[in-house]
C-alpha positions as CSV (number, residue, x, y, z in Angstrom):
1,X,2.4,40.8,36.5
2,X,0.5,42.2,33.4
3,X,4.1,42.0,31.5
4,X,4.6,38.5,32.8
5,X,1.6,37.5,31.2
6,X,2.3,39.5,27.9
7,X,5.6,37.8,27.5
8,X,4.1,34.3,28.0
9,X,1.1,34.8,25.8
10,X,4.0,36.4,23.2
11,X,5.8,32.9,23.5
12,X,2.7,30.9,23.5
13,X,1.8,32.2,20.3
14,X,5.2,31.8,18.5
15,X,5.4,28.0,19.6
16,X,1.7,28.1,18.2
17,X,2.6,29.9,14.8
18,X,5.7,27.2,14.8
19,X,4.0,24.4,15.2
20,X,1.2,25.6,12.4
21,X,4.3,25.6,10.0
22,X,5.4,22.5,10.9
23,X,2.5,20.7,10.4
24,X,1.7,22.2,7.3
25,X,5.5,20.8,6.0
26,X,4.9,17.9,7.3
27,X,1.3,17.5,5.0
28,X,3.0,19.1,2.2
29,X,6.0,16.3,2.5
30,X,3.3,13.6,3.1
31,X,1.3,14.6,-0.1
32,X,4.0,15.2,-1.9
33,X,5.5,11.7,-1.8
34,X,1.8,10.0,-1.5
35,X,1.5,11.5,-4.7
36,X,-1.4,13.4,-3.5
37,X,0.1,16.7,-4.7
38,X,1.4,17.3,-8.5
39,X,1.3,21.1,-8.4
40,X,4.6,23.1,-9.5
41,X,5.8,23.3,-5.5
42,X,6.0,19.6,-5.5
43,X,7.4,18.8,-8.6
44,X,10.3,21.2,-7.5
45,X,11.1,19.6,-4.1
46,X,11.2,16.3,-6.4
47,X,13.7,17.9,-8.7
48,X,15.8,18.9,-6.0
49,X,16.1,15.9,-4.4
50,X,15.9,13.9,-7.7
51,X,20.2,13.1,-7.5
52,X,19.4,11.8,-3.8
53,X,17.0,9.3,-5.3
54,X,19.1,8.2,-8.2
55,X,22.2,7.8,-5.6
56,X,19.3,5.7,-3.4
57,X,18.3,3.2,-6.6
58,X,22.5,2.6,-7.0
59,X,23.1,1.8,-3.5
60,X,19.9,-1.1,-3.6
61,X,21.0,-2.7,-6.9
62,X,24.9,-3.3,-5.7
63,X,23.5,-4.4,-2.1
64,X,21.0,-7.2,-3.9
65,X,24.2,-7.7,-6.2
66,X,26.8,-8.8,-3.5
67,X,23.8,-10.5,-1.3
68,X,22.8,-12.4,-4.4
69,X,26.9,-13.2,-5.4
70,X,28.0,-13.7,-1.4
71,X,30.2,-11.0,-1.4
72,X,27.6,-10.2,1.7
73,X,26.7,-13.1,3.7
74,X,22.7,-14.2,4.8
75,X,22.9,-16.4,8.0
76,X,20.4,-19.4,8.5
77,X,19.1,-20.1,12.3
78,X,18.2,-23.4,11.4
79,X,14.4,-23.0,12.4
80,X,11.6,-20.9,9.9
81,X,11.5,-17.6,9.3
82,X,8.4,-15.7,8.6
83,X,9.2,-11.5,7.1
84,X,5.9,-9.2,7.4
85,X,7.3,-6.2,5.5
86,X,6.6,-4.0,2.6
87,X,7.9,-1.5,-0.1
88,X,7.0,1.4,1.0
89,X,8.0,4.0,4.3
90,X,4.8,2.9,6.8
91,X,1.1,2.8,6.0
92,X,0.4,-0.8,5.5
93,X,-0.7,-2.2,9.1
94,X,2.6,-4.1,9.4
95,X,1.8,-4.3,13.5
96,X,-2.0,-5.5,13.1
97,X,-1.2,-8.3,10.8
98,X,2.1,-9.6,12.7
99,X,-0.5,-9.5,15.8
100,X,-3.0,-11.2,14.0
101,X,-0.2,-13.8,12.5
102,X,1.3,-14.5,15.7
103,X,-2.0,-15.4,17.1
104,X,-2.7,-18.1,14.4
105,X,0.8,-19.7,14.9
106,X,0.0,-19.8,18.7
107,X,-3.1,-21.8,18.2
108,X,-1.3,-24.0,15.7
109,X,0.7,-25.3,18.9
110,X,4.1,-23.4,17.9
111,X,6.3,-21.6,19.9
112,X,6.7,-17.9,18.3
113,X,8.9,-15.0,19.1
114,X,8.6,-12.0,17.1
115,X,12.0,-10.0,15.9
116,X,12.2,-6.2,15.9
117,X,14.7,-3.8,14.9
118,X,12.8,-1.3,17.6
119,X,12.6,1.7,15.5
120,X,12.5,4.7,17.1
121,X,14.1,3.4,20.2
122,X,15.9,4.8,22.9
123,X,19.8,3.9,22.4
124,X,22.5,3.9,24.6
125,X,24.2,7.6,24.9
126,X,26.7,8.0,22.1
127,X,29.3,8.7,24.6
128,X,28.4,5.1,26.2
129,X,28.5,3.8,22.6
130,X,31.7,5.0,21.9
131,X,33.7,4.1,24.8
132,X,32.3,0.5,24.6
133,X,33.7,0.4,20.1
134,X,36.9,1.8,21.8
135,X,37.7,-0.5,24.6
136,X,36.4,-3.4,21.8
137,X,33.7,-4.6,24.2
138,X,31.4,-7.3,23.5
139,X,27.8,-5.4,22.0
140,X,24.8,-5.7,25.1
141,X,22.5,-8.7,24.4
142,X,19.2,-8.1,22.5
143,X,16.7,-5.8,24.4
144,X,13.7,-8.6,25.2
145,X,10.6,-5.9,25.6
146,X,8.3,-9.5,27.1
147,X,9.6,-13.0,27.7
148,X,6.0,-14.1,26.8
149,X,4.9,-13.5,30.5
150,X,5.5,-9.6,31.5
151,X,6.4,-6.6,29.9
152,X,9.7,-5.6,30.4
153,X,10.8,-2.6,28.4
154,X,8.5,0.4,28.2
155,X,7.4,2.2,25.0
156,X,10.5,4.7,24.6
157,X,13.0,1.9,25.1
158,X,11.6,-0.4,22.7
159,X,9.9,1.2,19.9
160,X,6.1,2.1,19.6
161,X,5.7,-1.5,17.5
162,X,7.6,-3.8,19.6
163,X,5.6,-2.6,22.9
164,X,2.3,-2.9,21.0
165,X,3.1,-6.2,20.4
166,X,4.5,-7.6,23.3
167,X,1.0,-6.0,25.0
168,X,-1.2,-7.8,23.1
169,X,0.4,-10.7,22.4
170,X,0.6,-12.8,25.7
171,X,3.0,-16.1,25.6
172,X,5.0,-14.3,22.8
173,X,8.2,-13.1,23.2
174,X,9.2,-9.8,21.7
175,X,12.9,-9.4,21.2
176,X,14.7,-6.2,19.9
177,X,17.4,-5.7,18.3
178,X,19.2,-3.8,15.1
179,X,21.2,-7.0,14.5
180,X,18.3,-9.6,14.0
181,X,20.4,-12.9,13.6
182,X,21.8,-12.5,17.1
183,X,18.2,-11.0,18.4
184,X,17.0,-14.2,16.3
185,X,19.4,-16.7,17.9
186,X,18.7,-15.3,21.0
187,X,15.0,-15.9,20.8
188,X,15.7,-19.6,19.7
189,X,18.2,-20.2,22.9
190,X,16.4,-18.4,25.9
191,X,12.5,-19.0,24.9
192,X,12.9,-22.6,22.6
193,X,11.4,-20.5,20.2
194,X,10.6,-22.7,16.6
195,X,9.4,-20.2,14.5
196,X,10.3,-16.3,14.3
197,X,7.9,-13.4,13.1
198,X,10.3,-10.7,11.5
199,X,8.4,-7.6,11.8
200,X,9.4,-5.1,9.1
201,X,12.2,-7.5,7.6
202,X,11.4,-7.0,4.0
203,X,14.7,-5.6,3.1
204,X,16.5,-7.3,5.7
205,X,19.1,-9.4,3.5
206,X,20.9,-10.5,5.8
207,X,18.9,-13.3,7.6
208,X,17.7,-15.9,5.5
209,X,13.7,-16.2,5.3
210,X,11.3,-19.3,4.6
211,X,8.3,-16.9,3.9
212,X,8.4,-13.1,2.6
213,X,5.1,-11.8,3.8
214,X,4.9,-8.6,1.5
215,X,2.2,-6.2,2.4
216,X,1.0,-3.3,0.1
217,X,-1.8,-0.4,1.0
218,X,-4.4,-0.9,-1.7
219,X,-5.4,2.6,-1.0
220,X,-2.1,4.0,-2.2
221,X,0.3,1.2,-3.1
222,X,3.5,2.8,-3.9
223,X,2.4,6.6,-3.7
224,X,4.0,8.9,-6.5
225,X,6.3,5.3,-7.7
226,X,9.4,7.2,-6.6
227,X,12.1,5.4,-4.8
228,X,13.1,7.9,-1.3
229,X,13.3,10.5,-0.8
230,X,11.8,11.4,-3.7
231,X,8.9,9.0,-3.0
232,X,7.7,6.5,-0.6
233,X,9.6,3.7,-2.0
234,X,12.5,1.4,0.0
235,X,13.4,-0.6,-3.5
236,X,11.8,-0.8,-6.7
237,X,8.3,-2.3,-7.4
238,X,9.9,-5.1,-9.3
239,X,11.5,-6.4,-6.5
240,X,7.7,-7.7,-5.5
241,X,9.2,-10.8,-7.3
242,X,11.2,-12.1,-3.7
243,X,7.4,-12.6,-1.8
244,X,6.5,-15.6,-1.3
245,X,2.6,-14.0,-0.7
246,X,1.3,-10.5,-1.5
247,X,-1.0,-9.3,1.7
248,X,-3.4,-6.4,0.2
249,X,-4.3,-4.6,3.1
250,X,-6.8,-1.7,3.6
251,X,-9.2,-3.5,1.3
252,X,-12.9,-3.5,0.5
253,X,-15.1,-6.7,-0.7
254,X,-13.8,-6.2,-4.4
255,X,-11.0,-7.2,-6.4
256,X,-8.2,-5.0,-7.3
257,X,-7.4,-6.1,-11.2
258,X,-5.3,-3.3,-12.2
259,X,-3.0,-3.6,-8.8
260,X,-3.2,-7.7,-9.5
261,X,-1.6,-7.4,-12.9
262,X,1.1,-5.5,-10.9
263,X,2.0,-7.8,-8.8
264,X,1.7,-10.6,-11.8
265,X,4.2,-8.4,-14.1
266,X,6.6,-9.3,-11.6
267,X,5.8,-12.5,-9.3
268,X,3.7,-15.7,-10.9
269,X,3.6,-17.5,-8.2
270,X,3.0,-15.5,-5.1
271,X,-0.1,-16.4,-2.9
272,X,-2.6,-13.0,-3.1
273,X,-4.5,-12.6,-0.1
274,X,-6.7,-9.5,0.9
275,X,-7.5,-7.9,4.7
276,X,-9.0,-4.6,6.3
277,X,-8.9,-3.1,9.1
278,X,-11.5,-3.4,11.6
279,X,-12.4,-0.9,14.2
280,X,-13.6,-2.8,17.4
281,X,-13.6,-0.5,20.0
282,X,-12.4,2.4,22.3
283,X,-9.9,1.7,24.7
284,X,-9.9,4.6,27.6
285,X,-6.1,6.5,27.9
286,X,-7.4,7.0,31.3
287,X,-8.3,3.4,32.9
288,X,-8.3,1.2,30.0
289,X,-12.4,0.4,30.0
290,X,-13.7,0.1,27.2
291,X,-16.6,2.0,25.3
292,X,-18.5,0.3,21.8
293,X,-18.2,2.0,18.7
294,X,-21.4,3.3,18.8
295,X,-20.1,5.9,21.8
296,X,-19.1,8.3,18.8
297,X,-22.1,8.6,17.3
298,X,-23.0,12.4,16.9
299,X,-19.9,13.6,19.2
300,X,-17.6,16.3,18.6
301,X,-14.8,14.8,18.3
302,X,-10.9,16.0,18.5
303,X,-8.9,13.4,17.1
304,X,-4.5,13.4,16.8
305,X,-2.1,10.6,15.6
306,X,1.9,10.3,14.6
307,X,0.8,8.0,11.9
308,X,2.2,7.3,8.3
309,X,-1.5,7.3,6.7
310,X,-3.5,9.3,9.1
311,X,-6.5,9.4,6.4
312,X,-7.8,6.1,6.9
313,X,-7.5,6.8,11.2
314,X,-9.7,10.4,10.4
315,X,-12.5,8.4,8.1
316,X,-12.8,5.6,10.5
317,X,-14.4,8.3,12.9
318,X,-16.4,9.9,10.2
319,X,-17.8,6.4,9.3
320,X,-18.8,6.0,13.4
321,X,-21.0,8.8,13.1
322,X,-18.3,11.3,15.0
323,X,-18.0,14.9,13.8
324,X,-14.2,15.5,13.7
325,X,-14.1,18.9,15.4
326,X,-10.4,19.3,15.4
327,X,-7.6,17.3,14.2
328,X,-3.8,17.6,14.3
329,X,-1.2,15.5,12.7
330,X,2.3,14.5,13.5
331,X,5.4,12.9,12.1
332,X,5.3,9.3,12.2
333,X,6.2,7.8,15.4
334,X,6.3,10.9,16.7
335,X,6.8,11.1,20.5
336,X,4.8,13.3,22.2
337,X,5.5,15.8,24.7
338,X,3.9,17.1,27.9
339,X,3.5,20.7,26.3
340,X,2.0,19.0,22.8
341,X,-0.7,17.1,24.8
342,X,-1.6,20.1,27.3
343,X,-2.3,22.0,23.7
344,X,-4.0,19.1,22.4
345,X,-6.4,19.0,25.4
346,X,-6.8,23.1,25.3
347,X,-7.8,23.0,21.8
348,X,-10.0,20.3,22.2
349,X,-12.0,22.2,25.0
350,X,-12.0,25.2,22.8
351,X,-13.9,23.2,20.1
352,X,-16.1,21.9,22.9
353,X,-14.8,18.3,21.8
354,X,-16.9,15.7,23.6
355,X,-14.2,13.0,23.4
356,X,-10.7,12.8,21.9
357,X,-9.3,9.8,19.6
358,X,-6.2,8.4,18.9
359,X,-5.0,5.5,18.1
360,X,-3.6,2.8,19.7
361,X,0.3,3.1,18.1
362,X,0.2,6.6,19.0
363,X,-1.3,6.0,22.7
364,X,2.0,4.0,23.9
365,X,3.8,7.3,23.4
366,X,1.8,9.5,25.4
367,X,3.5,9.6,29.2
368,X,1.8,7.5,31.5
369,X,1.4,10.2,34.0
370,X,-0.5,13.0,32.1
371,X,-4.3,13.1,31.8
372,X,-6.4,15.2,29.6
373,X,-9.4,16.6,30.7
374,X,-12.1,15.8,28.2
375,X,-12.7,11.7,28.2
376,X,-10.0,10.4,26.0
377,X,-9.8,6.6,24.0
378,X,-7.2,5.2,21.6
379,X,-9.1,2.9,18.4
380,X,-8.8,-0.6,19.0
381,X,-8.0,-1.8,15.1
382,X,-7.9,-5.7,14.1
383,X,-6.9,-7.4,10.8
384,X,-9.7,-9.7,9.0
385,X,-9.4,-11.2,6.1
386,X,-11.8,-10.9,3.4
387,X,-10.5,-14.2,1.7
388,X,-10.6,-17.7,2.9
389,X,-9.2,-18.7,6.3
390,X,-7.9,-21.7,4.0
391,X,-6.1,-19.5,2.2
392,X,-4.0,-18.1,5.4
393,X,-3.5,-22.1,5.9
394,X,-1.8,-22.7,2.5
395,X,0.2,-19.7,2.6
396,X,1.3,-21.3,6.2
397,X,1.4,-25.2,4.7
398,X,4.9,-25.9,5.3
399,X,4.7,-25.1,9.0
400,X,2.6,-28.1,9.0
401,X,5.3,-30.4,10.2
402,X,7.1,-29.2,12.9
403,X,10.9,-29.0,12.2
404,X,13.8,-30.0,14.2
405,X,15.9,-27.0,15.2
406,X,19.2,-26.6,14.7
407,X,20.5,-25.0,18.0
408,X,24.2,-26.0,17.2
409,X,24.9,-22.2,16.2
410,X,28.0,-21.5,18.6
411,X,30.2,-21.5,15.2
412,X,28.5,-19.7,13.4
413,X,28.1,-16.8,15.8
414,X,31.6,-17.1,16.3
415,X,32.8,-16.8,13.0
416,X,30.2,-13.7,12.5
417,X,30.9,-12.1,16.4
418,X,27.4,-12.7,17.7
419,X,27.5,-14.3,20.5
420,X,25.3,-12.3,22.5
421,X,25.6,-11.9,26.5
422,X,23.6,-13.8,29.3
């Protein structure tokens, strides 16, 4: 028995030690393309993967070339199109703000379905995949995580984003799809949808958009201003000229001039608009009653998140009054497994942690069935806007007058192969 336990606390330690080295990649990585970190290390992981970078910039100029000359085609769905997006690999708060435009567009009496790619996912298995590109069988329909009613899909099979959304967004329907002009016809067919939210859909050429909602972080805008992997940047900064309105998010009650003239080097015309992000309150992982702010205050806390910008998560605690006692970071949309939580929850007892925090992305991918034993929450986060509600109305003006939708598509999917499945 003694040699049974030696051998387990060996192994215990090793996954320890390997998870330690993990994590401190994973920061390195993060600061590195933040452009926290300019030390000699960092500068020659850029160099290394400098070609990669350069190869990246190539492959975004041609694609904007044969969009922009029809070589590759963008497909209309006859009703509007709204993109929430950015330039940058996560951080921005795309989820809050699709949430929080969603909402308006309901109470403006229209009838929205948000668009997802689902990242992150669960796919079909690649044996499944490949039989079905064999035989030439017609693609599954698009995944619909709620019909606007009930929740359909859990987290793993729809993304950490779309399930957020489709749970706080009653009467919306959440569709999911990679292809998102057949997950956008579909929306239009089965729900009568008139307008679709296209969550993350900034460099998504290949449906044609009414409104580019372009969101950047005013904390760190475009980190190091290297394209990936070199950086945090999808496409260059000048390509800030295709939004039609600029959402600075992660704001304070002053104006950014220097990040302004940015965006003014290379759009005129694009509406500016600034938000932040709102704790409201603790959500329990346990029950789902709910706790005020105020329950932090002077608690040793033991906070975790899978988050792109875990900094701004960390500081909202600290501003609460919680002492963060112990804190570990993961990988962005990192899904978390029954071993990862039971250490979470021994290390939190062993820094006699009152509470644990997480947030609320991160809480759709913990498994339903395990439960920590110190009290734990996930931060309830909201958008607010620090302009003008009238400002949100102009951006949304020609929405105004409710369009007639085309739903004579059958063609067009045709001629494209997208007619999906019922």
């Amino acid at each position: 028995m003694r040699q049974i336990r030696k051998i387990k606390y060996f192994f215990r330690k090793k996954i320890r030690q390997v998870d330690r080295k993990i994590d401190s990649f994973a920061a390195f990585l993060s600061d590195v393309l933040y452009g926290r970190r300019t030390d000699r290390k960092s500068k020659l992981f850029i160099f290394m993967v400098w070609p990669l970078s350069y190869l990246f910039a190539i492959i975004i100029k041609v694609r904007k070339i044969m969009y922009k000359n029809k070589i590759l085609t963008s497909f209309s769905l006859g009703c509007p199109v709204i993109v929430v997006g950015n330039l940058t690999v996560g951080g921005t708060g795309k989820t809050p703000v699709t949430e929080m435009l969603a909402k308006k567009l309901l109470k403006n009496g229209r009838k929205v379905a948000i668009i997802s790619r689902g990242y992150k996912s669960k796919k079909d298995p690649l044996i499944k995949r490949f039989f079905r590109w064999m035989t030439h069988k017609q693609p599954p329909p698009p995944k619909v995580v709620s019909n606007g009613t009930s929740l359909l899909l859990c987290s793993e099979k729809a993304g950490d984003e779309a399930f957020m959304l489709a749970r706080n967004l009653p009467g919306v329907p959440v569709i999911v799809d990679k292809d998102r002009v057949k997950a956008g016809n579909y929306a239009i067919k089965m729900f009568g949808s008139d307008v679709l939210l296209l969550d993350d859909g900034f460099q998504y050429l290949r449906l044609s958009t009414n409104i580019q909602w372009l969101l950047i972080d005013r904390t760190n805008p475009f980190g190091n201003g290297k394209l990936l992997p070199c950086g945090i940047l999808r496409e260059p900064t000048n390509h800030i000229n295709r939004a039609s309105c600029v959402i600075i998010t992660k704001s304070n009650d002053e104006t950014d001039i220097k990040l302004e003239q940015t965006i003014r080097k290379h759009n005129k015309i694009a509406k500016i608009i600034y938000c932040r992000h709102v704790p409201k309150y603790l959500v329990s992982l346990k029950d789902n009653s709910i706790k005020p702010l105020s329950y932090l205050k002077d608690k040793r806390v033991a906070v975790f998140s899978g988050i792109a910008m875990p900094d701004s998560f960390e500081n909202f605690i600290k501003t609460m009054g919680g002492h963060v006692a112990y804190k570990r970071r993961f990988l962005d949309h990192h899904r978390f497994l029954i071993g990862e939580l039971e250490r979470m929850d021994e290390n939190a007892a062993y820094v006699n942690a009152d509470v644990i925090i997480t947030t609320e992305k991160d809480s759709v991918r913990i498994d339903e069935g395990f439960g920590f034993s110190t009290p734990a929450y996930y931060l309830r986060v909201e958008i607010e806007l620090l302009s003008d509600d009238k400002e949100l109305e102009q951006a949304l003006a020609f929405l105004q007058t409710k369009p007639q939708i085309i739903r004579q598509l059958e063609p067009l999917l045709v001629h494209a192969n997208h007619t999906p499945t019922t």
